[in-house]
GUKESE-603838 format. One record per residue (C-alpha): residue number from 1; residue in three letters; x, y, z. Coordinates in steps of 0.1 Angstrom, whole numbers, always signed. Each point is the difference from the previous one (the first is absolute). Last residue first. Example, Ala and Ser with C-alpha at 12.3 -4.5 7.8 and 13.67 -1.06 7.14 Angstrom:
<sites>
<site><resi>2</resi><resn>ser</resn><px>+137</px><py>-11</py><pz>+71</pz></site>
<site><resi>1</resi><resn>ala</resn><px>-14</px><py>-34</py><pz>+7</pz></site>
</sites>
This chain:
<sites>
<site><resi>268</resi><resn>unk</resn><px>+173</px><py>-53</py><pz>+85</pz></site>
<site><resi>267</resi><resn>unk</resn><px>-31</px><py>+2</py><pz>+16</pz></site>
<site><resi>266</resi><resn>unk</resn><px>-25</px><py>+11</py><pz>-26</pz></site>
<site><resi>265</resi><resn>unk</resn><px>-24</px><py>+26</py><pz>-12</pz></site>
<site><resi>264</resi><resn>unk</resn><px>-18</px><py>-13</py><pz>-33</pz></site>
<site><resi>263</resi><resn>unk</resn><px>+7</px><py>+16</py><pz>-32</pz></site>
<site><resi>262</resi><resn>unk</resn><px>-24</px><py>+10</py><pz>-27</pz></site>
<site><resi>261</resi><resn>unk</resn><px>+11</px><py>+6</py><pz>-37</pz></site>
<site><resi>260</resi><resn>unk</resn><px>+18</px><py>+22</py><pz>-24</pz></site>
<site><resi>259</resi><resn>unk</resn><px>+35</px><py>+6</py><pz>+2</pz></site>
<site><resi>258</resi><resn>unk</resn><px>-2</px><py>-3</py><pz>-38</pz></site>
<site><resi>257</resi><resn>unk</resn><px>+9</px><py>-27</py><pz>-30</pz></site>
<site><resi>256</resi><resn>unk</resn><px>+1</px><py>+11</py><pz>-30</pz></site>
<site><resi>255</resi><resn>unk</resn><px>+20</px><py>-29</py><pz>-14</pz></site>
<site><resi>254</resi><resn>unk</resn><px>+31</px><py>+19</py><pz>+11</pz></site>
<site><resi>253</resi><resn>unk</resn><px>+6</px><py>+21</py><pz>+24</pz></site>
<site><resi>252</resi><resn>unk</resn><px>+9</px><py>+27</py><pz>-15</pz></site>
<site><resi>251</resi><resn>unk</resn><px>-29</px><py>-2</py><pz>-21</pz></site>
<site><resi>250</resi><resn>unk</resn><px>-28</px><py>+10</py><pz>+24</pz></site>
<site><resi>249</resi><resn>unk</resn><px>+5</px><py>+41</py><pz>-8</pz></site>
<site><resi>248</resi><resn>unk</resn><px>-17</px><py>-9</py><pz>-37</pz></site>
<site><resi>247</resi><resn>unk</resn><px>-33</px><py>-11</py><pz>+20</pz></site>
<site><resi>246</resi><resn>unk</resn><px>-7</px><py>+30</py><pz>+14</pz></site>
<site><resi>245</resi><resn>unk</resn><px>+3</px><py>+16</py><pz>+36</pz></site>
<site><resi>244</resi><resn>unk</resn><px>-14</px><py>-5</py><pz>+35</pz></site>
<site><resi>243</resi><resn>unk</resn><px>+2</px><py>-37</py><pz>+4</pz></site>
<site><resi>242</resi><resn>unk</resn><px>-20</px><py>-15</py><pz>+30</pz></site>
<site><resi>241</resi><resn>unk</resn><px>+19</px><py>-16</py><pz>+32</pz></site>
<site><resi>240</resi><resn>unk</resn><px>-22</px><py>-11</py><pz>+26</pz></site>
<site><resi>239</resi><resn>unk</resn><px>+5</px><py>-8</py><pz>+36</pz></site>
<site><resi>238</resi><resn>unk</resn><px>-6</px><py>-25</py><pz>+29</pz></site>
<site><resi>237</resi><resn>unk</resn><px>-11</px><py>-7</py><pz>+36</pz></site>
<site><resi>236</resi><resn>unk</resn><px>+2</px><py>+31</py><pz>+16</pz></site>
<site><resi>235</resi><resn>unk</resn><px>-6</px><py>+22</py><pz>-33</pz></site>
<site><resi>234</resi><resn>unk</resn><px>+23</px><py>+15</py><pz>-30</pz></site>
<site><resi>233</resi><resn>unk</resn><px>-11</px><py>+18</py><pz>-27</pz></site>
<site><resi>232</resi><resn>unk</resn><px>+36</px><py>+3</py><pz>-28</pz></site>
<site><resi>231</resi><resn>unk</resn><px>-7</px><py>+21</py><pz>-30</pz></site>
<site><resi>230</resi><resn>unk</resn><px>+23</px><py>-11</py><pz>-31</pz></site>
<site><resi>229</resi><resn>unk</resn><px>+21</px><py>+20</py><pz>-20</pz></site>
<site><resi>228</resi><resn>unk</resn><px>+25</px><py>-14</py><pz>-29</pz></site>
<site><resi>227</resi><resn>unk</resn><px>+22</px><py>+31</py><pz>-16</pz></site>
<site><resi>226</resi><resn>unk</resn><px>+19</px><py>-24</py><pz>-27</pz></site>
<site><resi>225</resi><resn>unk</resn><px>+33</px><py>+3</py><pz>+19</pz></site>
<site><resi>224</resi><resn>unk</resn><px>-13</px><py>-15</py><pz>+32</pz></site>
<site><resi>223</resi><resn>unk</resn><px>-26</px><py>+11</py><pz>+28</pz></site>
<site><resi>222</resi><resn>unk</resn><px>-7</px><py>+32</py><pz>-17</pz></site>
<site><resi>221</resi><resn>unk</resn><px>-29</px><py>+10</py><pz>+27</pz></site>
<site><resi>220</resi><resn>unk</resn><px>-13</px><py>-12</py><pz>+31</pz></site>
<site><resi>219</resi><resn>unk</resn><px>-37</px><py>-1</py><pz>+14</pz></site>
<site><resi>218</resi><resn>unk</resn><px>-4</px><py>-5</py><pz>+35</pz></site>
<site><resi>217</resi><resn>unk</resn><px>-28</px><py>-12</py><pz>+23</pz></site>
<site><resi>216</resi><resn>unk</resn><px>-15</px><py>-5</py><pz>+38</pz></site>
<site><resi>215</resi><resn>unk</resn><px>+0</px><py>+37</py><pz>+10</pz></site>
<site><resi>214</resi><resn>unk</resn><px>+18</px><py>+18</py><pz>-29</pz></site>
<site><resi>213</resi><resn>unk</resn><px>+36</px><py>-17</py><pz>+2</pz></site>
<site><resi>212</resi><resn>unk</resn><px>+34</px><py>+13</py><pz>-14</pz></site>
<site><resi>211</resi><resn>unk</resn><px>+17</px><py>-23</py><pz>-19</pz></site>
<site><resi>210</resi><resn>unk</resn><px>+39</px><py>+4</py><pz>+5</pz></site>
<site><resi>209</resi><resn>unk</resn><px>+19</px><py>+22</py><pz>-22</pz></site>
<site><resi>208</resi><resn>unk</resn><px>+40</px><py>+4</py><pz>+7</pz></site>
<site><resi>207</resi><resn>unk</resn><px>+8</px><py>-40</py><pz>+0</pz></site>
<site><resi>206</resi><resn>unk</resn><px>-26</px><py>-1</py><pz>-33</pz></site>
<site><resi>205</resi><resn>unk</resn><px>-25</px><py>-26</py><pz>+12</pz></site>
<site><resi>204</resi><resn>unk</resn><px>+1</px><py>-36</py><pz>-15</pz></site>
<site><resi>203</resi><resn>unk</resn><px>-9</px><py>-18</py><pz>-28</pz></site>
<site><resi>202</resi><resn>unk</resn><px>-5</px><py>-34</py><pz>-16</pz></site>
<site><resi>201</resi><resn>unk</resn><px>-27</px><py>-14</py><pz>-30</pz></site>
<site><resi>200</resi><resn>unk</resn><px>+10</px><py>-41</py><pz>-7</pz></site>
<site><resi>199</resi><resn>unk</resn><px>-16</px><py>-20</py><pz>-19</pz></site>
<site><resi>198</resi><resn>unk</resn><px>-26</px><py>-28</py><pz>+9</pz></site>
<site><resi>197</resi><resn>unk</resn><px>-15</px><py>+13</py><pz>+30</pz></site>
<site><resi>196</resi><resn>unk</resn><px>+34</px><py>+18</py><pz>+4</pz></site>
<site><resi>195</resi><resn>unk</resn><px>-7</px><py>+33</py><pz>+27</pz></site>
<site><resi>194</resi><resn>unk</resn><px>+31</px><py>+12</py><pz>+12</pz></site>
<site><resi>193</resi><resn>unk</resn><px>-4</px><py>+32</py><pz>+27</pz></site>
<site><resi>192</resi><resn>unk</resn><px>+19</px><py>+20</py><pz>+19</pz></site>
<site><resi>191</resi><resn>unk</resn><px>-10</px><py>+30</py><pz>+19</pz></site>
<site><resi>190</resi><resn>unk</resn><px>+15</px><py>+30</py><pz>+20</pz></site>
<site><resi>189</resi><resn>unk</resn><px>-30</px><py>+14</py><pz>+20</pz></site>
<site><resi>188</resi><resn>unk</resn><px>-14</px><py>+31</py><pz>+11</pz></site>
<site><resi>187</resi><resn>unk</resn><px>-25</px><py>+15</py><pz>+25</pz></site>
<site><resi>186</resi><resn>unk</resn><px>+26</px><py>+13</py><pz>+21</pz></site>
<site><resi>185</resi><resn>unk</resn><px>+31</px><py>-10</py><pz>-7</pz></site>
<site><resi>184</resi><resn>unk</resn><px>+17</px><py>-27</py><pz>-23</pz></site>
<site><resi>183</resi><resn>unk</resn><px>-16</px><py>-34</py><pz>+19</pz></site>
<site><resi>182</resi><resn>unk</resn><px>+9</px><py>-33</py><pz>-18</pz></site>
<site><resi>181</resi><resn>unk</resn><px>-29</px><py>-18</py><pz>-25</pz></site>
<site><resi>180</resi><resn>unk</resn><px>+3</px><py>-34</py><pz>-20</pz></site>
<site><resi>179</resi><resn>unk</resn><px>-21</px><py>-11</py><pz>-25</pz></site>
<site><resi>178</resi><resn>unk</resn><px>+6</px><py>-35</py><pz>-16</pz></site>
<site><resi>177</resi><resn>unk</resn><px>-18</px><py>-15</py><pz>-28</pz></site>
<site><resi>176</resi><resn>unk</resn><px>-14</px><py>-35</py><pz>-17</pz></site>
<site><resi>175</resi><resn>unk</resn><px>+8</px><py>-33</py><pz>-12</pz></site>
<site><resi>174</resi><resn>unk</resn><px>-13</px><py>-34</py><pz>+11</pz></site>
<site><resi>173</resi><resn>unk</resn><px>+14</px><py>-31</py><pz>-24</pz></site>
<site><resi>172</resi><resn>unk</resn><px>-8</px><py>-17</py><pz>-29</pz></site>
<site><resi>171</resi><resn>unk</resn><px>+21</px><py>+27</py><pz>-24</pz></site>
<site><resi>170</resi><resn>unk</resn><px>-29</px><py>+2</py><pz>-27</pz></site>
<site><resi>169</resi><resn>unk</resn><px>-28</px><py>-7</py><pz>+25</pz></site>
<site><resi>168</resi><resn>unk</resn><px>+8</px><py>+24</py><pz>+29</pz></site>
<site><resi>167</resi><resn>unk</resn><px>-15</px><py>+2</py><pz>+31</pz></site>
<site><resi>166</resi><resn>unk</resn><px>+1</px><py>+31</py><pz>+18</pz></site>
<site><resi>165</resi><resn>unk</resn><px>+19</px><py>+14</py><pz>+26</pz></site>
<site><resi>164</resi><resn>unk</resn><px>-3</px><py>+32</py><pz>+20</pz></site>
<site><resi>163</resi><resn>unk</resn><px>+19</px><py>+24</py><pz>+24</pz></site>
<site><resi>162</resi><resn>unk</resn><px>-2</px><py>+26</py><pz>+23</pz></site>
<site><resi>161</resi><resn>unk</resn><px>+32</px><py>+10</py><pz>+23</pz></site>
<site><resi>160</resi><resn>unk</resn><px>+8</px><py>+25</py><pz>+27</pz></site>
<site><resi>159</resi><resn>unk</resn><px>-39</px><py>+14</py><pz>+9</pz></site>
<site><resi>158</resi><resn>unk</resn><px>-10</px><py>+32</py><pz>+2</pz></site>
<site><resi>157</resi><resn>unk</resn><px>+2</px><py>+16</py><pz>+37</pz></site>
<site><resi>156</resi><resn>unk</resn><px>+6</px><py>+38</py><pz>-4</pz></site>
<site><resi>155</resi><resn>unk</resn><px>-25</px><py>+5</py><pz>-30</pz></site>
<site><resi>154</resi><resn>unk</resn><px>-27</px><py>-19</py><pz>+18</pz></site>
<site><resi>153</resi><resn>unk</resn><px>-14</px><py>-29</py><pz>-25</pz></site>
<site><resi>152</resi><resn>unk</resn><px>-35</px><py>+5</py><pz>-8</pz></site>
<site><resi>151</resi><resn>unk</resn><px>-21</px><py>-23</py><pz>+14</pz></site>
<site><resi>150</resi><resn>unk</resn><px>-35</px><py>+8</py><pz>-19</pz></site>
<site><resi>149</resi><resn>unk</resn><px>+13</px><py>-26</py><pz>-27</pz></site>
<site><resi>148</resi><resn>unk</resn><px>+2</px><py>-31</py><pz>+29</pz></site>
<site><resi>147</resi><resn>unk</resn><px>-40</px><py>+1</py><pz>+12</pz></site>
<site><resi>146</resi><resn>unk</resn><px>+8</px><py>-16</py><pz>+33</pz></site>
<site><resi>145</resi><resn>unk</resn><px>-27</px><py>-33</py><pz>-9</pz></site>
<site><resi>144</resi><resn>unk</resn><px>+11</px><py>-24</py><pz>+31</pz></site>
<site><resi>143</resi><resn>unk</resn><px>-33</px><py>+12</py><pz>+16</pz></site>
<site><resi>142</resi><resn>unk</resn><px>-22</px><py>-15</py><pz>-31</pz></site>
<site><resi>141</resi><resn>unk</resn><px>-14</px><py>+26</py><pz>-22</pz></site>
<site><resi>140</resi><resn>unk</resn><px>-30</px><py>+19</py><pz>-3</pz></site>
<site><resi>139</resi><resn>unk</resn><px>-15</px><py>+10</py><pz>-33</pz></site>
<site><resi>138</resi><resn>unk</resn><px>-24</px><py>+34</py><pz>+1</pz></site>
<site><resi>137</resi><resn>unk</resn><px>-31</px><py>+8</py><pz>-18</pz></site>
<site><resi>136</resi><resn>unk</resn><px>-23</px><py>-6</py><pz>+28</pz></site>
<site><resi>135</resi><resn>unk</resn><px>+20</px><py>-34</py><pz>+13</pz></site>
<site><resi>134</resi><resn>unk</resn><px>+19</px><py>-24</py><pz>-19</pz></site>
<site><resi>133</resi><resn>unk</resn><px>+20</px><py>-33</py><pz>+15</pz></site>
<site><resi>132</resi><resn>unk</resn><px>+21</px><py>-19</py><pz>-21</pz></site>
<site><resi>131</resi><resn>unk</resn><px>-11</px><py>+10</py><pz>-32</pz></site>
<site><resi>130</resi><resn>unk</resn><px>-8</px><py>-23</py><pz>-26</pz></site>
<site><resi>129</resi><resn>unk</resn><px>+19</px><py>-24</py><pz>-18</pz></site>
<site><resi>128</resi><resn>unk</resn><px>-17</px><py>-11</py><pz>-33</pz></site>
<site><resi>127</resi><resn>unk</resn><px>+29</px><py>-16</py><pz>-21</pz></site>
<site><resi>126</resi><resn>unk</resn><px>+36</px><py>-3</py><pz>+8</pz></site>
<site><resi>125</resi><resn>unk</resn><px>+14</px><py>-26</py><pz>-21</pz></site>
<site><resi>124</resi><resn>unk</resn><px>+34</px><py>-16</py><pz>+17</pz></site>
<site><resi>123</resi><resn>unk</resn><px>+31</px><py>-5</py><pz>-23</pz></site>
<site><resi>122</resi><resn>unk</resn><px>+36</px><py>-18</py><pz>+1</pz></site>
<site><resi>121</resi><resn>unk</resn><px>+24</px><py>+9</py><pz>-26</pz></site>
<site><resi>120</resi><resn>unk</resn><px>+27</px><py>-10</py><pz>+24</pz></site>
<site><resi>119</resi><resn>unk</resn><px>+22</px><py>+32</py><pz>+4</pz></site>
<site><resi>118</resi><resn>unk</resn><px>-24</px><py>+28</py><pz>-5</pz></site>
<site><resi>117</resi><resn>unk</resn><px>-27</px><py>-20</py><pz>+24</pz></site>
<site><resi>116</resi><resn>unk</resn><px>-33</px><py>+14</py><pz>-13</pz></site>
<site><resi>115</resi><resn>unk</resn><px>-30</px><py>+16</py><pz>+13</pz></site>
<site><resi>114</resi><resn>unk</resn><px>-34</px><py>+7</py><pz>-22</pz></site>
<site><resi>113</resi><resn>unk</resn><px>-28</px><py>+20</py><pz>-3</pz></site>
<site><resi>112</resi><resn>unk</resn><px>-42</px><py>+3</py><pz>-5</pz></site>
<site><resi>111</resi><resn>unk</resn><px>-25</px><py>+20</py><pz>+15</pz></site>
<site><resi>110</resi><resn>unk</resn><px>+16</px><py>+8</py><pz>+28</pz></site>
<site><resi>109</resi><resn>unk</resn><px>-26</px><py>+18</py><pz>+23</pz></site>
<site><resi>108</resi><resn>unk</resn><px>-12</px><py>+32</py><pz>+7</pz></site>
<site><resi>107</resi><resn>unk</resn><px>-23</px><py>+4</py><pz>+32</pz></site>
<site><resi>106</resi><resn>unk</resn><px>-31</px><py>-12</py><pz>+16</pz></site>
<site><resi>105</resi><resn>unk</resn><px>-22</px><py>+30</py><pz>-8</pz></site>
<site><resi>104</resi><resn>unk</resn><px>+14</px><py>-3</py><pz>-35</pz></site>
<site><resi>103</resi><resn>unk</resn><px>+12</px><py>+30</py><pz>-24</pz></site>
<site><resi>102</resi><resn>unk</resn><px>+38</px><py>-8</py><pz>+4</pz></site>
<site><resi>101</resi><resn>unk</resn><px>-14</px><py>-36</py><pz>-19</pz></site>
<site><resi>100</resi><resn>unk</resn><px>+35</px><py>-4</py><pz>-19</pz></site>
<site><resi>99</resi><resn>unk</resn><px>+36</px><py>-11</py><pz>+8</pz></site>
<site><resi>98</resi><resn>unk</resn><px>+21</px><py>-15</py><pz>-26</pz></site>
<site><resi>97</resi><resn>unk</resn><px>+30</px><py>-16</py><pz>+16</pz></site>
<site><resi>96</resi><resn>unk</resn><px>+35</px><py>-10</py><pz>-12</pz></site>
<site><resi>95</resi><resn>unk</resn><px>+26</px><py>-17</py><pz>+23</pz></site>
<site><resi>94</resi><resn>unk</resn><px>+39</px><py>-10</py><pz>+2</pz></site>
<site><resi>93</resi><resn>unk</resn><px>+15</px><py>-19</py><pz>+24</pz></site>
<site><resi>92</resi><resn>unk</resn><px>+32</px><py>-9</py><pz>+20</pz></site>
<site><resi>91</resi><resn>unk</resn><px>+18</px><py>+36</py><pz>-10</pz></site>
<site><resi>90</resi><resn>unk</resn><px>+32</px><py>-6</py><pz>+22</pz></site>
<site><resi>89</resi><resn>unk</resn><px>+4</px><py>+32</py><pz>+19</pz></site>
<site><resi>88</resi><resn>unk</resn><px>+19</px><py>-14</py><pz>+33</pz></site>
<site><resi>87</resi><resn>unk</resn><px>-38</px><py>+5</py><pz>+14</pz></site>
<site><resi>86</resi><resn>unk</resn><px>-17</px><py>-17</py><pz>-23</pz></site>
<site><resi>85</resi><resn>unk</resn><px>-18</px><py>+16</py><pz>-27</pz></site>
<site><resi>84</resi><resn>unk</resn><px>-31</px><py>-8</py><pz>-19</pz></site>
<site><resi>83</resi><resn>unk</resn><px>-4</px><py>+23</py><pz>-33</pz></site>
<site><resi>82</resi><resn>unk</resn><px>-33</px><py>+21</py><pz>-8</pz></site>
<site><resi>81</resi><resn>unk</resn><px>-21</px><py>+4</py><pz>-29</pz></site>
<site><resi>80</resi><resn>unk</resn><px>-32</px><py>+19</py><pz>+5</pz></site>
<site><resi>79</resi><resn>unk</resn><px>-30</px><py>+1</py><pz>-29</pz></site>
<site><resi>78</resi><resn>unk</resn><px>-26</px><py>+27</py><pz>+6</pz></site>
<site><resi>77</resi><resn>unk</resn><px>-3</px><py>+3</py><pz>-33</pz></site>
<site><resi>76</resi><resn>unk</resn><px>-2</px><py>+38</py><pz>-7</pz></site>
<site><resi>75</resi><resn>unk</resn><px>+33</px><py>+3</py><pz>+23</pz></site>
<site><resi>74</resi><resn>unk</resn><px>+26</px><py>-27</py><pz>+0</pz></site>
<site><resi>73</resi><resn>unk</resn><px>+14</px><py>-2</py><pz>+33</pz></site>
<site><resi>72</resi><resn>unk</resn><px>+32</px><py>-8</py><pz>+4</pz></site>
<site><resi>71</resi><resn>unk</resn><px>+24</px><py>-24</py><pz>+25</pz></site>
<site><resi>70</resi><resn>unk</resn><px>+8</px><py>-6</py><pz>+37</pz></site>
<site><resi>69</resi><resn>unk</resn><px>-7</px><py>-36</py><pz>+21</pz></site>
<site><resi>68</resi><resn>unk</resn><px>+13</px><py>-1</py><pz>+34</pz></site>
<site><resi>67</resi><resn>unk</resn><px>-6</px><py>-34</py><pz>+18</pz></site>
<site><resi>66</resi><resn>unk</resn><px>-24</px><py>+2</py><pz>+26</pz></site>
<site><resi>65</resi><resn>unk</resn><px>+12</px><py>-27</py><pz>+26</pz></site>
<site><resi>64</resi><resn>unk</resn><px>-11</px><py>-46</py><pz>+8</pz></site>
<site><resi>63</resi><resn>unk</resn><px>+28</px><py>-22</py><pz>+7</pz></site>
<site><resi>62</resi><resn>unk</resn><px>-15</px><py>-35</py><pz>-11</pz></site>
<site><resi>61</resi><resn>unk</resn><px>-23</px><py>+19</py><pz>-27</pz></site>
<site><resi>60</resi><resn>unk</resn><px>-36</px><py>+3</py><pz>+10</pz></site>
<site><resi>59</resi><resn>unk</resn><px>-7</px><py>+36</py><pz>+3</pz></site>
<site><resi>58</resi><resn>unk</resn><px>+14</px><py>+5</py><pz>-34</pz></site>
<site><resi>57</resi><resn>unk</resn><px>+7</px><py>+40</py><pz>-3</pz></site>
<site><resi>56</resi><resn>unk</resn><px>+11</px><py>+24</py><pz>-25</pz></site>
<site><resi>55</resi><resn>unk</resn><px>+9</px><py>+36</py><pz>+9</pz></site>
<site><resi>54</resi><resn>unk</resn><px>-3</px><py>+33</py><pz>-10</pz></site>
<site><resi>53</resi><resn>unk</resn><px>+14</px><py>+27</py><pz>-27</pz></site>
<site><resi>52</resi><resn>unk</resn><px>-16</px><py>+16</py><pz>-30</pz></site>
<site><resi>51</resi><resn>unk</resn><px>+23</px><py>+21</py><pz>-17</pz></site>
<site><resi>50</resi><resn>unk</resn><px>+1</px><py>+45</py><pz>+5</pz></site>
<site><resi>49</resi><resn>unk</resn><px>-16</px><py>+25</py><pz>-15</pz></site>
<site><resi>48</resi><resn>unk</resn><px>-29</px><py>-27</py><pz>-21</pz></site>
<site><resi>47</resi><resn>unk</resn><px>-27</px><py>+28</py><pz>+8</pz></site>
<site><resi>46</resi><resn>unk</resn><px>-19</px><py>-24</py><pz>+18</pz></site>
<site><resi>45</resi><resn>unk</resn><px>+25</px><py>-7</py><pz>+21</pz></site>
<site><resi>44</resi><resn>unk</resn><px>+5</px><py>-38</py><pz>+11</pz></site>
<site><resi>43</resi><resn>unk</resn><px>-1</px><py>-18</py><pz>+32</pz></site>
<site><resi>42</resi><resn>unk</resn><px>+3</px><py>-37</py><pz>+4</pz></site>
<site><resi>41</resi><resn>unk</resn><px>-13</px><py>-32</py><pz>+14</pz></site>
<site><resi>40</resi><resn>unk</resn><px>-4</px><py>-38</py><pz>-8</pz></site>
<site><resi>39</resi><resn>unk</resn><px>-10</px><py>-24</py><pz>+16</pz></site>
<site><resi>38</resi><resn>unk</resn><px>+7</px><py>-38</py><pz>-7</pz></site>
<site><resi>37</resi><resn>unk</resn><px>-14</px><py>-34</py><pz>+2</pz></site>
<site><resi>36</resi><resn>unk</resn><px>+16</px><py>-27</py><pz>-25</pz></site>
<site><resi>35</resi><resn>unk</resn><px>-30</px><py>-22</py><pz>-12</pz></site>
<site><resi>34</resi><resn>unk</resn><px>-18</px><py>+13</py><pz>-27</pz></site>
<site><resi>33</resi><resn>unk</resn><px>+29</px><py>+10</py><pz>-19</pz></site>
<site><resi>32</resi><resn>unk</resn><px>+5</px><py>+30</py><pz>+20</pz></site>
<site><resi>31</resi><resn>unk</resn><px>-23</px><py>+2</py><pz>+28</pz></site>
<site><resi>30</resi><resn>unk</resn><px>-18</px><py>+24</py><pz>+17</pz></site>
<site><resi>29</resi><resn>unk</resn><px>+8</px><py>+37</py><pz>+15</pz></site>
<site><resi>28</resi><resn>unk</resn><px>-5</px><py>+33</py><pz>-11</pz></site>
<site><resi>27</resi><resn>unk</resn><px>+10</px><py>+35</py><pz>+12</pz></site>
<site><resi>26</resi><resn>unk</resn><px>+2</px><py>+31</py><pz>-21</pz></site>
<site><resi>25</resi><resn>unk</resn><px>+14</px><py>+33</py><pz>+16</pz></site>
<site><resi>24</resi><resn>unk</resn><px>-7</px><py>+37</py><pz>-20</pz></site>
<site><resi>23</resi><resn>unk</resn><px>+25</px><py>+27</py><pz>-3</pz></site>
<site><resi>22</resi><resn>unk</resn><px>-7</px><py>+34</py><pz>-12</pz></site>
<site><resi>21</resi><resn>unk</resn><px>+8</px><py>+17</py><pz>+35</pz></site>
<site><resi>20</resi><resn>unk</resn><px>+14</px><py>-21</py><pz>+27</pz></site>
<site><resi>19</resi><resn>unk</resn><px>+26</px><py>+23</py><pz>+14</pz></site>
<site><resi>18</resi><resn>unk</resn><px>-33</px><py>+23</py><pz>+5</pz></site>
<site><resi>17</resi><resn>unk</resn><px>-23</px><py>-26</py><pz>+15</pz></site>
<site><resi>16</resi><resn>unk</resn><px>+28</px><py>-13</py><pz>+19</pz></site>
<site><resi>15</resi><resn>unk</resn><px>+9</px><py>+38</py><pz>+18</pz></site>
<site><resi>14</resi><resn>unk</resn><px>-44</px><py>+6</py><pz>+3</pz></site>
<site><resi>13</resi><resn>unk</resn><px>+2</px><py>-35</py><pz>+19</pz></site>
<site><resi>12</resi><resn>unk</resn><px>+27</px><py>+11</py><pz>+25</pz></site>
<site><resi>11</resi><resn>unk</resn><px>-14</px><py>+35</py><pz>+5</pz></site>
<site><resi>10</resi><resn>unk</resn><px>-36</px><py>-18</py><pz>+8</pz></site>
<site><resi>9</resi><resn>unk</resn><px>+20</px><py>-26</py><pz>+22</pz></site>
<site><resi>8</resi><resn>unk</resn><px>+21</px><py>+32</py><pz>+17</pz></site>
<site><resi>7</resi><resn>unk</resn><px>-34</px><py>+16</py><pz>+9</pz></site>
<site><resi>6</resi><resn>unk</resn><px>-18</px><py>-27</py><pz>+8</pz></site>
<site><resi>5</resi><resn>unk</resn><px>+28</px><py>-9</py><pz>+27</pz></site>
<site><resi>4</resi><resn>unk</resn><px>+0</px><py>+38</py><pz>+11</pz></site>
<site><resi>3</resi><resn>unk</resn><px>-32</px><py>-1</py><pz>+6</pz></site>
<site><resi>2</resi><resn>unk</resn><px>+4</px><py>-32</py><pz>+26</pz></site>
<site><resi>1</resi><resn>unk</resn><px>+26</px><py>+16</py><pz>+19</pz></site>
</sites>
């Protein structure tokens, strides 16, 4: 009994190390501001193949839970930029780190960042936060850490409805998108989706040609008149829309605005 434990825990680690290929995990924790404690943690791929994606944490909030937080990695500067999401999709914060020191036997650290309330205007510097806990070239992360871009949504159970808002400044109110998702066979969907940060972009599936998913994503061609594309990755807890063609096929929707953003799985 006991060699066939070791044997499914070495088969088990060998599956993660391979799903887990190209990405690296940063942990840190201090305080923003000097004086609001926080942790933050995240996953990113070396290779910049898919966003950055993890959580935000402030242990000493009156209702304390990791707060997802997805965004970009600049590569060459080792800058992140993530957004703060709720879990309706409300974007409550927005935050810009520079990591550095990946050469240090006590880790990388922020050398220097900021978070911001979108709405209020309201900013925290971030400025020498070092890792949370850092062990013989590894970070570790707190238990509550479930590594969100390795979940890769299951083709036959993606979510109904992902969403986002964002404040807006011009209108003085949150706007943002809607993408909703209804079963068409086997490893396709029927979609519709409005996305109006400020204007509006909205689409749906042809009623004869449903997306048809590869594992977690889709891409989907000649959306509207102008031949707009997007690919669609979609995991547990949220997805990403990127544009697949050029900037003359955004005009149908006027302002060039796209279908292109991350949306947060929610309960409609």
């Amino acid at each position: 009994m006991k060699r066939i434990t070791v044997l499914l825990c070495a088969l088990l680690f060998t599956a993660l190390g391979t799903y887990a290929d190209g990405f690296e995990t940063l942990c840190f924790s201090g305080k923003m501001g000097g004086k609001i404690s926080v942790i933050i943690a995240f996953d990113y791929h070396v290779d910049n193949e898919t966003c950055p994606a993890g959580y935000i944490y402030y242990p000493k909030a009156k209702n304390p839970a990791p707060i997802l937080i997805v965004g970009d990695y600049l590569q060459g500067e080792n800058v992140f930029v993530f957004n703060e999401y709720q879990p309706d999709g409300t974007i409550s914060g927005t935050l810009t780190i520079k990591v550095d020191g990946f050469e240090r036997a006590d880790g990388p650290y922020i050398a220097e960042g900021e978070w911001t309330n979108p709405k209020t205007g309201k900013s925290f510097i971030i400025k020498d936060m070092h890792s949370y806990k850092y062990y013989h070239g590894a970070s570790y992360t707190p238990e509550w850490f479930d590594h969100p871009v390795f979940q890769r949504a299951n083709p036959a159970h993606i979510g109904k409805h992902y969403s986002y808002k964002q404040w807006n400044d011009g209108y003085g109110d949150y706007m943002g998108g809607d993408v909703t998702f209804h079963a068409a066979g086997k490893n396709q969907v029927h979609f519709t989706i409005c996305n109006s940060p400020g204007n509006i972009a909205e689409g749906k599936s042809s009623p004869n040609r449903p997306a048809v998913l590869q594992g977690n994503s889709f891409t989907y061609d000649n959306v509207n008149e102008c031949g707009y594309g997007f690919k669609c990755q979609i995991y547990d807890k949220f997805l990403v829309i990127s544009s697949t063609t050029d900037f003359d096929t955004f005009n149908c929707f006027g302002a060039n605005t796209t279908f292109e953003a991350v949306y947060v799985k929610v309960e409609k």
